[in-house]
C-alpha positions as CSV (number, residue, x, y, z in Angstrom):
1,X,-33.8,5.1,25.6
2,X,-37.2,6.0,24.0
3,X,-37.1,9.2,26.4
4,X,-34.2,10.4,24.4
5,X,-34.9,8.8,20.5
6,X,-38.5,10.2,20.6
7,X,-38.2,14.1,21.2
8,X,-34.8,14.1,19.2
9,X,-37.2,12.5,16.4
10,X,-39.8,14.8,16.7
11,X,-37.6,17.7,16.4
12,X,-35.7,16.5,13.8
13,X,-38.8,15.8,11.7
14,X,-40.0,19.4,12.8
15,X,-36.7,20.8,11.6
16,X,-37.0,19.3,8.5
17,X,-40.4,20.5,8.0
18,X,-40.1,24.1,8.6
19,X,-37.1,24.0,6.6
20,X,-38.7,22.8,3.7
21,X,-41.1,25.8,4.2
22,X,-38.6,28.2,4.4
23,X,-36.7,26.9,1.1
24,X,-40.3,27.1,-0.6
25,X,-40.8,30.9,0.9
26,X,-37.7,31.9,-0.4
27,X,-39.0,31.3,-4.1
28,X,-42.6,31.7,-3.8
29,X,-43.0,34.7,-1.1
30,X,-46.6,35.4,-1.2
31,X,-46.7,31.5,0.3
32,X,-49.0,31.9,3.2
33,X,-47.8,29.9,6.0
34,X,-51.2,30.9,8.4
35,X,-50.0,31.0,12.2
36,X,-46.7,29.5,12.1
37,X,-46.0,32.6,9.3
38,X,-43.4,35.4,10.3
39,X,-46.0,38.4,9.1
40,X,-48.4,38.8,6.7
41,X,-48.1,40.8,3.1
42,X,-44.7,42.5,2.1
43,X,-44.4,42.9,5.9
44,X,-43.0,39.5,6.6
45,X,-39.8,39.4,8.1
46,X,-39.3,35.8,7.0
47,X,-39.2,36.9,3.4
48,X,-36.6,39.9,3.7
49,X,-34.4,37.3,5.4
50,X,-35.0,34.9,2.6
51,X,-34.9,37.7,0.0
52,X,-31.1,38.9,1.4
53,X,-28.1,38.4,0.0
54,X,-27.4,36.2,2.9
55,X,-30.0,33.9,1.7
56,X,-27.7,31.6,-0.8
57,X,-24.5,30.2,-0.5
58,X,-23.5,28.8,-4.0
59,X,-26.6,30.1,-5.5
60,X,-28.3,27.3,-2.9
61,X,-30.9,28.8,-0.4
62,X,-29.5,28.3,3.0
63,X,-33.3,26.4,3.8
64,X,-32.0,23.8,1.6
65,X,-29.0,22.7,3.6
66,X,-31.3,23.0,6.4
67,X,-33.3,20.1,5.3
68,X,-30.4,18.2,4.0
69,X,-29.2,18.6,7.5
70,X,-32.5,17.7,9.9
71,X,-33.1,15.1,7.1
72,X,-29.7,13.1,8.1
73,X,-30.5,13.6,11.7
74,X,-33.7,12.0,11.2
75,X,-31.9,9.2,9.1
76,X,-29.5,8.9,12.0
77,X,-32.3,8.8,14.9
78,X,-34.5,6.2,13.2
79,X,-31.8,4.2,12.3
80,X,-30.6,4.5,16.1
81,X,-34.0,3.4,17.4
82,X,-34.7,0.2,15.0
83,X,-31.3,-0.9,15.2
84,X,-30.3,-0.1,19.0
85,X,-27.3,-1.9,20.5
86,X,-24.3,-0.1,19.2
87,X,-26.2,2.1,17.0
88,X,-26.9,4.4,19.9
89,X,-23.4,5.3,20.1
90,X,-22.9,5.8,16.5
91,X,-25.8,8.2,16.7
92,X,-24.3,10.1,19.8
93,X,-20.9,10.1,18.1
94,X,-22.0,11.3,15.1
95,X,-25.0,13.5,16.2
96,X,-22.8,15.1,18.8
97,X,-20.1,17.1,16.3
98,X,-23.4,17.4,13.8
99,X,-25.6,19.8,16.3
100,X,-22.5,21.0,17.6
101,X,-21.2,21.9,14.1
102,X,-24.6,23.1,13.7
103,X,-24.9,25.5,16.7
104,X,-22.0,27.3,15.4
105,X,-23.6,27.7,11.8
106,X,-26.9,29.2,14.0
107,X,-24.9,31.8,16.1
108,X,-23.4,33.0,12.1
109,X,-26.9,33.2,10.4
110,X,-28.4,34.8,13.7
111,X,-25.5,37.6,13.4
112,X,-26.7,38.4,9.4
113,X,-30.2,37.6,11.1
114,X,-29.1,41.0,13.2
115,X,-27.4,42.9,10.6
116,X,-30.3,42.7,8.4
117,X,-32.3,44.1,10.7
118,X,-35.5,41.3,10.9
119,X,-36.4,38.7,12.7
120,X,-37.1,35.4,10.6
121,X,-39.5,33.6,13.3
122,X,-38.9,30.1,11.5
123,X,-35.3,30.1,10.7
124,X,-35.1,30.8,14.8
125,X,-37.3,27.9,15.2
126,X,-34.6,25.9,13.3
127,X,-32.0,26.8,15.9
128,X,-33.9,26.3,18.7
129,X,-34.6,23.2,17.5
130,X,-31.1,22.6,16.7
131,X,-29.8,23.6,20.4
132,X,-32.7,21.1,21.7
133,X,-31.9,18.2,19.4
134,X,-28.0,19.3,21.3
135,X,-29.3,19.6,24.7
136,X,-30.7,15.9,24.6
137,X,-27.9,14.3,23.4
138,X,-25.6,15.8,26.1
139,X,-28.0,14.1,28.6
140,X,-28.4,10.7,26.1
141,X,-24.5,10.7,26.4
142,X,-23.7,11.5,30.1
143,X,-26.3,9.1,31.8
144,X,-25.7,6.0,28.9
145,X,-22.5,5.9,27.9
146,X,-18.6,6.8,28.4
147,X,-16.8,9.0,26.0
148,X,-14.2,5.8,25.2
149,X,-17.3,3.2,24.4
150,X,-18.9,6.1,21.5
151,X,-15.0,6.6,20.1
152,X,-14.7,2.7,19.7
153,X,-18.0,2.6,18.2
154,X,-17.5,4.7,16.2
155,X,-14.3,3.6,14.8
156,X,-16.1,0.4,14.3
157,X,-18.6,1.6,12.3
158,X,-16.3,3.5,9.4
159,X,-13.8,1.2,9.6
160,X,-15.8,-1.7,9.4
161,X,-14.8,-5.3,9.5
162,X,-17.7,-7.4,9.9
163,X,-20.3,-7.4,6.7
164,X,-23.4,-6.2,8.5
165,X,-21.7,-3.1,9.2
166,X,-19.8,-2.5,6.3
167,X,-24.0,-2.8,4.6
168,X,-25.0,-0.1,6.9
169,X,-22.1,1.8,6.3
170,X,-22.6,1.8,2.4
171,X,-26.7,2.7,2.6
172,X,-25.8,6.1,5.1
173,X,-23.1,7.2,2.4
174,X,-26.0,6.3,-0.7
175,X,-28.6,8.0,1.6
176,X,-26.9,11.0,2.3
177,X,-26.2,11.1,-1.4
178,X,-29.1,10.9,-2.6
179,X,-30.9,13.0,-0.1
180,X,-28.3,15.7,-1.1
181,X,-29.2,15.0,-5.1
182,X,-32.4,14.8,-4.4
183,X,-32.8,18.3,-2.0
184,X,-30.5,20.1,-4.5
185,X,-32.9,19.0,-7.5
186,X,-36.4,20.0,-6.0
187,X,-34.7,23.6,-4.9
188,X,-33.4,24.0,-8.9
189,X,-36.8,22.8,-10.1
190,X,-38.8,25.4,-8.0
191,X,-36.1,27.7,-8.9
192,X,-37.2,27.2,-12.4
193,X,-40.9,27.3,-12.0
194,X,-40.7,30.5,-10.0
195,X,-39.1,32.1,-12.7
196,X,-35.3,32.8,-11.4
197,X,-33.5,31.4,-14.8
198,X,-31.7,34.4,-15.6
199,X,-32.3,36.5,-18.9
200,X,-29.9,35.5,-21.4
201,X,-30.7,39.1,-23.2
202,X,-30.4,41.1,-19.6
203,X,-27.3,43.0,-20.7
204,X,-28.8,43.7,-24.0
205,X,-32.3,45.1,-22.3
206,X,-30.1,47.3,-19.3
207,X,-28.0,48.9,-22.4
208,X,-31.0,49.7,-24.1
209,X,-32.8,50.9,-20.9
210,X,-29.6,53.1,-20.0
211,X,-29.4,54.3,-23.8
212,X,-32.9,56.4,-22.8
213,X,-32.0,60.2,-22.4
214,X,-32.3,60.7,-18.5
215,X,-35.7,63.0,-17.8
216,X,-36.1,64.8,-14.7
217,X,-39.8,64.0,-14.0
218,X,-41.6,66.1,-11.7
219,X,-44.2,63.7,-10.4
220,X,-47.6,64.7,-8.6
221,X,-48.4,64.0,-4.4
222,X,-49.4,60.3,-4.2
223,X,-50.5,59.0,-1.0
224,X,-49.9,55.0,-2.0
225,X,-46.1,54.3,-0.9
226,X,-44.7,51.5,0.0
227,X,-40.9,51.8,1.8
228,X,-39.1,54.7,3.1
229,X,-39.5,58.4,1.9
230,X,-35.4,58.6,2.1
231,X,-34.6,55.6,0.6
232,X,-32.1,55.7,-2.3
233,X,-34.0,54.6,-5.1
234,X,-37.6,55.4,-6.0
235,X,-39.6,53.7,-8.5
236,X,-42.5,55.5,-9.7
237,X,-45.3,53.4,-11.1
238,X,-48.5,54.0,-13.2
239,X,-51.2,51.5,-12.4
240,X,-54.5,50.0,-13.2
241,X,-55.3,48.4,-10.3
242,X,-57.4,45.7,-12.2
243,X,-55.0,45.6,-15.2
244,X,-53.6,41.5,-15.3
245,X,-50.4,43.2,-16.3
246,X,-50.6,45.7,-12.9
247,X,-51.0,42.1,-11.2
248,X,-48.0,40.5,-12.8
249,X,-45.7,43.4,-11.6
250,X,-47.1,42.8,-8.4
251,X,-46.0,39.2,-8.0
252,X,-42.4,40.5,-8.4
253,X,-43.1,43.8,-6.3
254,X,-43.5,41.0,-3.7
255,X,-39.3,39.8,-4.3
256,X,-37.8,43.2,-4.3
257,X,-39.9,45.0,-1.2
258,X,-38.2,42.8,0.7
259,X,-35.0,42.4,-0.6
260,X,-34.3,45.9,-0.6
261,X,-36.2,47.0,2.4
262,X,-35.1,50.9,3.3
263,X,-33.6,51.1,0.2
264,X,-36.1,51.6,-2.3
265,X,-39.1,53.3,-2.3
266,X,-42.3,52.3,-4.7
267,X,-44.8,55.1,-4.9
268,X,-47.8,54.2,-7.7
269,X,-49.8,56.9,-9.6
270,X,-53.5,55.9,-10.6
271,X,-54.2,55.6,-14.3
272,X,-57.4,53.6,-14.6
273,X,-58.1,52.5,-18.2
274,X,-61.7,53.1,-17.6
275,X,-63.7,56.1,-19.4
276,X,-65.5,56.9,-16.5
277,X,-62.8,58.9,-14.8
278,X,-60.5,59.1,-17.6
279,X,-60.9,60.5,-20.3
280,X,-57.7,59.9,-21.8
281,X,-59.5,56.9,-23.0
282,X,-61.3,56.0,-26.3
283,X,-63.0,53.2,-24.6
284,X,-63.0,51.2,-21.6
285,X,-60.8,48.3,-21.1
286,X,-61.1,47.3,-17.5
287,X,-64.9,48.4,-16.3
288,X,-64.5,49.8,-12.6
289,X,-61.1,50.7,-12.1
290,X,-62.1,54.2,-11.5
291,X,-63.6,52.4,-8.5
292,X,-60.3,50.0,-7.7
293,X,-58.5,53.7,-7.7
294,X,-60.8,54.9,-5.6
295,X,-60.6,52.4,-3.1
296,X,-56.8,52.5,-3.2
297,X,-56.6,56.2,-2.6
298,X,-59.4,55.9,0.0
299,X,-56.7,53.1,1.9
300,X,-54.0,55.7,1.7
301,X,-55.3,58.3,3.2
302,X,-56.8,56.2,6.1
303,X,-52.7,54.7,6.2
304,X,-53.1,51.0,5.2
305,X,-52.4,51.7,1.4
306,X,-49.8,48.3,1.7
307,X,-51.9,46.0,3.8
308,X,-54.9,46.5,1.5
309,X,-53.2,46.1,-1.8
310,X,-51.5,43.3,-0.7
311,X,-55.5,41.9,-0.1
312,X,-56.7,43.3,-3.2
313,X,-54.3,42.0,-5.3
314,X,-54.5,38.2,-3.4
315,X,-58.7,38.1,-3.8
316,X,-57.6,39.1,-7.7
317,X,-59.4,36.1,-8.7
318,X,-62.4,36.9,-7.7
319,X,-62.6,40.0,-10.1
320,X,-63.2,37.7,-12.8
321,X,-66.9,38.5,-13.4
322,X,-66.7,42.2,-12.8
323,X,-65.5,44.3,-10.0
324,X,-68.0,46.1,-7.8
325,X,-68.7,47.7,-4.6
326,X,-68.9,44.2,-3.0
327,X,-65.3,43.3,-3.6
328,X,-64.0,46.8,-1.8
329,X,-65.6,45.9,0.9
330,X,-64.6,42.4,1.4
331,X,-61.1,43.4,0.5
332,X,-61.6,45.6,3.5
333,X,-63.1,43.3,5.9
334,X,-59.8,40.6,4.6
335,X,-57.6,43.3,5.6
336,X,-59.0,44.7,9.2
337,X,-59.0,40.6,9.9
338,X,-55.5,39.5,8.6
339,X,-53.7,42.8,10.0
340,X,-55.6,43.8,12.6
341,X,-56.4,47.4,11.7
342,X,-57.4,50.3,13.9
343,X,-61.5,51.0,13.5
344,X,-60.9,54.6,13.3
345,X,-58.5,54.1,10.0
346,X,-61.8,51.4,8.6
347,X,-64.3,54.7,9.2
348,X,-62.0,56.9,7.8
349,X,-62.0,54.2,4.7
350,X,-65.8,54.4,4.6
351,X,-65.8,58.0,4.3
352,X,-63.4,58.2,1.8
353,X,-65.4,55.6,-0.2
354,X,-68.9,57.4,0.7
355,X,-67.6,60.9,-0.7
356,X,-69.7,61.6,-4.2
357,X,-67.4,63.4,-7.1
358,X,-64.0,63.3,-8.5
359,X,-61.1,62.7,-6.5
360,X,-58.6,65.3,-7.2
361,X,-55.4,62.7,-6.7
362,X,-56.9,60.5,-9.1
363,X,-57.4,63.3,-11.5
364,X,-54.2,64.7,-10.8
365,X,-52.3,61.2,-11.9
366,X,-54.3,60.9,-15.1
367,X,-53.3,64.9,-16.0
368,X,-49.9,63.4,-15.5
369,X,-50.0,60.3,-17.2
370,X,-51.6,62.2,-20.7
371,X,-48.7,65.2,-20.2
372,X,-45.9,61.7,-20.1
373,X,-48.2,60.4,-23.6
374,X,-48.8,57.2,-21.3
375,X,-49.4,54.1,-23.4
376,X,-50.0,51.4,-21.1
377,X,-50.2,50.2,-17.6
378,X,-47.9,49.3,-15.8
379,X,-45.6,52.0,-17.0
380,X,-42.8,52.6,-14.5
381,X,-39.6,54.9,-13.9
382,X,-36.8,54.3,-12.7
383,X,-33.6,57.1,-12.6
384,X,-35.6,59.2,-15.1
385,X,-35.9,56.5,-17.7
386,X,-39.6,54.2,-18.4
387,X,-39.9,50.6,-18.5
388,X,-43.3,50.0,-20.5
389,X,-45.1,46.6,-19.3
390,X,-43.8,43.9,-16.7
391,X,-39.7,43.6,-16.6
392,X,-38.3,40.1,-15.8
393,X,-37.3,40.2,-12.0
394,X,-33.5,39.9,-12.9
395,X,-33.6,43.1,-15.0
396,X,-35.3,44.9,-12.4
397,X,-33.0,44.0,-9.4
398,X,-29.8,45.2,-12.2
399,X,-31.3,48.5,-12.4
400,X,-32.2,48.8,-8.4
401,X,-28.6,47.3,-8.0
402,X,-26.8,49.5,-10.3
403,X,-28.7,52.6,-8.8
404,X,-27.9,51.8,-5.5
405,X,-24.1,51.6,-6.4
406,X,-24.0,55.0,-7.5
């Protein structure tokens, strides 16, 4: 029998696992999940699954029925194996409907897998798991038992007679409950720590953004893009790459890239709050950002603008004490390694970076941001009105939504 309980536990407990990783990706998406990952940066397909609308059902992440479902598997297995006998039947009677129920539920999320367009690597994991956990039990079944003794087992076991297993019948309905409780608690509480609680003032903040006279905004080339040229909506953004603000808008960039993939389009202008290169300013506020534009500009034109943003912004804590030369260059080496970029795009980096004087983009944006009387960074538009500072999440998708529906 231990041929059968032991892979079946294994990939239950696997199952389990990955789901839990998924229901955690699907509130904290910069979680870096190393090999068994989907992709790296905004380009992880695993995210723009988890970031769809598809994602939820009842405002619960699919991942967390997931783990409520490998999770009573696993109950159902162990309890198989230590209690034997009988027990193996229940598990086959039981188990057999449960992955079959759950095969069907696969072949559904794999069709929005398909009309979404990406490939979540883990939630296919799940399934295979799910059709292996299926495949075994076929096998458990047709060289153990007949059909007849798993029915009268079965019966046995929810209408129970004896008090042993009316005791075990009690614990699986508490376990399930509580495992349910407990799943549905730990996805609200890391719904709440990441920041989802919805904006009780959102319809008050969209009437007052909408109440903004619509300008039509004719905004200079920029070479850092992120998303489609045709998509529907664009959101132009002015940036200090080393502004903590610029950072924070980041960490939300990170939900809506993917959840909107092709249909919106983030292009950033430079507006370094450093009198070195700009001389807009009275003073400087963050020393080098002249040189974080730089290097952003220099990763655009050599066509990894995403990939090393995405770096620049994750090694943000080591710009604590100053940002210098050093840091552009790790953040360079950190981005050739984790996305496997093309040596002639890292020369034409260097060059970029080696080239003396002013950079006419970069002068270009700040020409721009004085003629739009820029206050602070991030400043963004949206539909020809500004958001000033770092938007809840919630208020942001509203716009994108209601700009999409038009």
């Amino acid at each position: 029998m231990k041929k059968y309980i032991t892979p079946m536990l294994i990939l239950s407990v696997s199952g389990a696992v990955i789901s839990w990783l998924l229901l955690y990706q699907h509130y904290f998406p910069d979680l870096n999940l190393g090999f068994i990952s989907c992709g790296s940066g905004l380009s992880n397909p695993c995210i723009t699954v988890g970031q769809s609308k598809y994602s939820s059902i009842f405002g619960i992440p699919v991942a967390g029925f997931g783990v409520i479902y490998f999770m009573i598997l696993t109950f159902l297995i162990l309890v198989a194996d230590y209690a034997q006998e009988r027990y193996y039947k229940i598990l086959c009677g039981i188990g057999f409907p449960l992955t079959a129920a759950g095969l069907i539920v696969n072949i559904i999320l794999g069709i929005l897998m398909i009309k979404i367009g990406q490939l979540c690597k883990l939630c296919a994991a799940t399934y295979i798991i799910n059709l292996a956990i299926f495949i075994i039990l076929i096998f458990f079944i047709k060289n153990n038992f007949f059909v007849n003794e798993i029915k009268k087992s079965l019966k046995s076991f929810f209408i129970p007679k004896d008090s042993d297993t009316k005791a075990v019948l009690a614990l699986s309905i508490i376990f399930v409950f509580c495992l349910s409780a407990v799943v549905l608690a730990g996805a609200n509480i890391i719904k709440f720590k990441s920041g989802f609680s919805k904006n009780q003032n959102e319809n008050k903040f969209l009437s007052s953004f909408y109440n903004q006279k619509e300008e039509n905004i004719k905004f200079p080339e920029s070479n850092l893009t992120i998303g489609r040229s045709d998509a529907k909506v664009k959101i132009y953004i002015f940036n200090d790459f080393l502004c903590s603000a610029c950072r924070k808008l980041y960490e939300i960039e990170k939900y809506i890239i993917p959840k909107y993939e092709g249909k919106i389009q983030i292009v950033y202008f430079h507006y370094p709050l450093d009198i070195s290169c700009n001389n807009d300013m009275e003073e400087t506020i963050y020393p080098n950002s002249c040189l974080a534009s730089k290097s952003m500009y220099a990763a655009g034109e050599a066509d990894f603008f995403e990939e090393y943003l995405h770096i620049h912004f994750l090694n943000y804590g080591n710009y604590e004490d100053g940002f210098e030369i050093e840091h552009v260059y790790k953040n360079l080496t950190d981005t050739s390694a984790q996305f496997k970029i093309k040596p002639e795009a890292i020369e034409k980096f260097k060059s970029v970076m080696n080239k003396s004087g002013e950079i006419n983009q970069i002068s270009e944006h700040i020409e721009s941001a004085k003629n739009l009387k820029m206050e602070s960074t991030p400043t963004i538009y949206i539909a020809g009105r500004k958001l000033v500072g770092v938007p809840k999440k919630e208020i942001l998708e509203s716009i994108i939504e209601k700009e999409l529906a038009k």
